[in-house]
N, C-alpha and C positions, 0 to 999 in steps of 0.2 A: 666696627671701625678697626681698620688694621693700621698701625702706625711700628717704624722700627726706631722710634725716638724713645727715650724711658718718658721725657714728658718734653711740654713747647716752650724751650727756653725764647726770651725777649732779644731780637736781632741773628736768629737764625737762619739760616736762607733754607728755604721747605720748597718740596713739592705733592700739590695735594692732586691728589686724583679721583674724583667720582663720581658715578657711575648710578643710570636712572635706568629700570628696567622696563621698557615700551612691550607694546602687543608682542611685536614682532621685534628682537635685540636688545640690543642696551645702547642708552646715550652714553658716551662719556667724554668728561671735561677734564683739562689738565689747567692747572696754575701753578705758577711760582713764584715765589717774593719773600720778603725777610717778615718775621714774627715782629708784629706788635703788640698785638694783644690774645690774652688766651683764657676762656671761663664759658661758665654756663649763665646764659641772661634764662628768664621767665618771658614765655609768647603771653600772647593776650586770652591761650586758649585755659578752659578750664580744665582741671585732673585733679580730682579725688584723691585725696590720701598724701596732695603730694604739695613739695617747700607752698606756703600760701595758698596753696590748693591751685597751683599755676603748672603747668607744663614746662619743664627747663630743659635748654639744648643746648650741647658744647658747639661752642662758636670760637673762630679762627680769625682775627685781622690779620690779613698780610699788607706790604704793600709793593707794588709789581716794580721793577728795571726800571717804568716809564713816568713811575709818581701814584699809579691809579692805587685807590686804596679798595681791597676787599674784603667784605665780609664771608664767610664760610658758614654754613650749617653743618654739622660734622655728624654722620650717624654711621651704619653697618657697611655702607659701601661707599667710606672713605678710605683711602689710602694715603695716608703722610710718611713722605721718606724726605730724607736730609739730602736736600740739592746736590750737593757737591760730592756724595757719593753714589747719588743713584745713577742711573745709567742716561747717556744723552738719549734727549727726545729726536726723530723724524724732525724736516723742517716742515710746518704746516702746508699742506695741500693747495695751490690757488690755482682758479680756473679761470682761461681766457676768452 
């Protein structure tokens, strides 16, 4: 996970970028919205050796311009950078 934040302060505006690697390229998703909340919850899966013997994943609430709230799974190909300085996006692609 590559982030240029020192950590996820609460009411920040972020954008998270990431990136699925398929047969063939990579998917990638872009989001933005202000920090709500920031920590590692326990999945339902099991891991040896590990907090409760639970698998933990850094996880991200944003919540986006429009109200919608997300959650993030945050792993090796995340990208968090601080909205307001990172570079503007393309305007999304639409087809007629």
């Amino acid at each position: 996970m590559t982030t240029s934040l020192s950590r996820y302060d609460v009411g920040r505006r972020v954008r998270v970028t990431q990136q699925t690697p398929r047969q063939q390229g990579v998917f990638t998703t872009t989001v933005e919205g202000v920090i709500l909340k920031f920590g590692q919850q326990k999945t339902g899966s099991w891991y040896a050796h590990g907090k409760d013997d639970k698998l933990w994943i850094d996880r991200l609430q944003l919540r986006k311009a429009d109200g919608e709230l997300v959650t993030l799974n945050l792993d090796r190909n995340s990208v968090v950078e601080d909205a307001d300085t990172a570079p503007t996006l393309p305007a999304p692609h639409t087809s007629h």
